[in-house]
C-alpha positions in Angstrom: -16.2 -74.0 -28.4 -14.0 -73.3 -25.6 -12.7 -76.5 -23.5 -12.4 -75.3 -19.7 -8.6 -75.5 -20.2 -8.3 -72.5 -22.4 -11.2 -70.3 -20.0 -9.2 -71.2 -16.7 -5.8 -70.1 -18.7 -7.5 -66.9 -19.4 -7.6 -67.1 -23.1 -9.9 -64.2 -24.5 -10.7 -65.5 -28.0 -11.5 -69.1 -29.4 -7.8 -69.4 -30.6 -6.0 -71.8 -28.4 -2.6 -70.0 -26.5 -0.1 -72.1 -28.4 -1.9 -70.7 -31.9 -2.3 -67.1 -30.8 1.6 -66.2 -32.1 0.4 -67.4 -35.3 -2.1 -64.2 -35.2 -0.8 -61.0 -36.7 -1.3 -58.1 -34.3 -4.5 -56.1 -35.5 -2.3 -53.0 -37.3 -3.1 -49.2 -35.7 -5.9 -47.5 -36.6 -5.0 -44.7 -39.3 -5.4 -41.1 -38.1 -8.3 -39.0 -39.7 -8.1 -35.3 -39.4 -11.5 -34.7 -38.2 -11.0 -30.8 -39.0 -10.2 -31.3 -42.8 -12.7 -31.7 -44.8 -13.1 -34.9 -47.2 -15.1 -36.7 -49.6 -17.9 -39.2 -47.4 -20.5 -40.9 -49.3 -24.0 -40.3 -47.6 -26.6 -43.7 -48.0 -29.9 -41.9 -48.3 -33.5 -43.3 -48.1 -34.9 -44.7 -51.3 -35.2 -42.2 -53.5 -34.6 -39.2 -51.5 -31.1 -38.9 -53.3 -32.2 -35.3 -54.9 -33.9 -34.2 -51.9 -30.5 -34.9 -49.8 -28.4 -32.4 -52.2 -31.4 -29.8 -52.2 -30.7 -30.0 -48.7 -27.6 -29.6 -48.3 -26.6 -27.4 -50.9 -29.5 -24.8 -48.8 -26.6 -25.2 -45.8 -23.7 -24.4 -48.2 -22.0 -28.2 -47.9 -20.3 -29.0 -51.0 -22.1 -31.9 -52.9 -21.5 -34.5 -56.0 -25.0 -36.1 -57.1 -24.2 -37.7 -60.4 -27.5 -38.0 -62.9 -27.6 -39.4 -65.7 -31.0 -38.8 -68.5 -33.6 -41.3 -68.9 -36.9 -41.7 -71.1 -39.6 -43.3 -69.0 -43.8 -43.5 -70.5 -46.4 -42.8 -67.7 -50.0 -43.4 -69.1 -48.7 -43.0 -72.8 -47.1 -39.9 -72.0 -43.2 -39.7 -72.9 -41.2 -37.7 -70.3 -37.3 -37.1 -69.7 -36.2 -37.4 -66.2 -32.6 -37.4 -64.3 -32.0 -40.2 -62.4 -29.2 -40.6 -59.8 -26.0 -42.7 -61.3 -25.9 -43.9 -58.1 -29.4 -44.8 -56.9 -29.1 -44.6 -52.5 -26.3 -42.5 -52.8 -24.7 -39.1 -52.2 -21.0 -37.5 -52.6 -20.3 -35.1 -49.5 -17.5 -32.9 -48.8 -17.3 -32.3 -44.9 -14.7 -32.4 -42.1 -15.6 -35.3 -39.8 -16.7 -33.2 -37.1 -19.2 -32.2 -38.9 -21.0 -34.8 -39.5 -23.7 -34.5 -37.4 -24.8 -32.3 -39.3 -25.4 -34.1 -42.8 -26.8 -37.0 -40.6 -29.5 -35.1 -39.2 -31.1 -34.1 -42.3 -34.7 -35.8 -43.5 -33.9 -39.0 -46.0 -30.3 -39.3 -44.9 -29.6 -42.9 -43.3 -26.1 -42.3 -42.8 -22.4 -42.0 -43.6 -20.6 -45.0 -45.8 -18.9 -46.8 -42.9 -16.1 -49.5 -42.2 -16.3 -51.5 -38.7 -18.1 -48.6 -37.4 -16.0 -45.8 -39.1 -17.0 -43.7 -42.1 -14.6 -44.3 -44.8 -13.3 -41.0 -46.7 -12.7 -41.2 -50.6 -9.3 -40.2 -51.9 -9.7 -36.6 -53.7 -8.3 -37.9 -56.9 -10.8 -40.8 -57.0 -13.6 -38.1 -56.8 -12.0 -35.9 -59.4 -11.8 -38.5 -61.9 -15.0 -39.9 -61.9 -16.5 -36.4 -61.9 -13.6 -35.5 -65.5 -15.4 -38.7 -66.7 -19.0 -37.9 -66.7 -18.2 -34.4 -67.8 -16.4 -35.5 -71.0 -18.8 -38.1 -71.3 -22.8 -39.8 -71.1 -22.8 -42.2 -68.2 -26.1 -44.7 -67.4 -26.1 -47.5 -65.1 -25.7 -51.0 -67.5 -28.8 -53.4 -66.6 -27.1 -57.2 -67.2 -24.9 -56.9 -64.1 -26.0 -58.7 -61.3 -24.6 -59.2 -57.2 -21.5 -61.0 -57.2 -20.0 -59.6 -61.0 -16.9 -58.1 -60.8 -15.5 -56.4 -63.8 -12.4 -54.5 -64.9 -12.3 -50.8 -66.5 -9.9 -51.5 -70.1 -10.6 -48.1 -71.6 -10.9 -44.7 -71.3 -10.0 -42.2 -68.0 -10.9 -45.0 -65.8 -8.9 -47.8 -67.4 -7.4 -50.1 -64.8 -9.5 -50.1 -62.1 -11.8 -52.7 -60.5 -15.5 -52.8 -59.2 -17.7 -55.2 -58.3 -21.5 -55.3 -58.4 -22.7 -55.5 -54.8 -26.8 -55.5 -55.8 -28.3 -56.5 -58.7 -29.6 -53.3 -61.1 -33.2 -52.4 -60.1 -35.7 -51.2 -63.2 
């Protein structure tokens, strides 16, 4: 809390004036091309991932949806059925000022933002994962859980870091 010292001064934040020069400047927001088009990753509605890329694929927008096969038994009958990799998620290609857009289509809840701001993938981040699944099987691994954070040691991906956000729903 504030001490009337620090409001009568004129102070804007809870940081007292003699601590503010200890405060790095906030740096400049980075300029996004809003014409050129990039990678976005759409949230969608529970399971409306397939629905999503039906839809935009019909309005010609590039689209990644990564599945991956699974066997699941309904009333003792076996059937195969492709999943999403990424359940809630979709992989767009758009200029920013498009975006309106992808947002306005049925089971999208919106872009993959940062303090307000959609956050565009790098290309080569895109590329790899989608050289990955085409040299190889991918399916989501069930004994993560929130809070895991692992490291990649083999293969195309080897290096990187993730962390599990939400625990694996069956």
């Amino acid at each position: 809390m504030l001490n009337s010292h620090y409001r009568k001064a004129g102070a804007l934040s809870s940081v007292a004036p003699h601590q503010q020069s200890k405060i790095a400047p906030a740096e400049a927001p980075v300029a996004i091309d809003h014409h050129r088009p990039r990678w976005y990753v759409i949230h969608t509605r529970s399971r409306h991932e397939k629905r999503v890329g039906e839809q935009l694929q019909l309005k010609q927008v590039e689209t990644f949806l990564p599945l991956y096969r699974s066997k699941r038994n309904w009333n003792g009958r076996n059937a195969q059925v492709d999943l999403p990799l990424f359940p809630g998620y979709v992989f767009v290609r758009i200029p920013l000022a498009e975006r309106l857009s992808v947002l306005t289509l049925g089971g999208v809840a919106g872009l993959v933002s940062f303090q307000g701001a959609p956050v565009p993938l790098p290309d080569v981040e895109l590329e790899r994962l989608r050289s990955c699944l085409s040299i190889a099987q991918a399916e989501p691994i069930p004994y993560f859980h929130a809070g895991n954070r692992v490291r990649i040691v083999s293969g195309m991906l080897a290096g990187l870091a993730a962390g599990c956000w939400r625990g694996w729903r069956a």
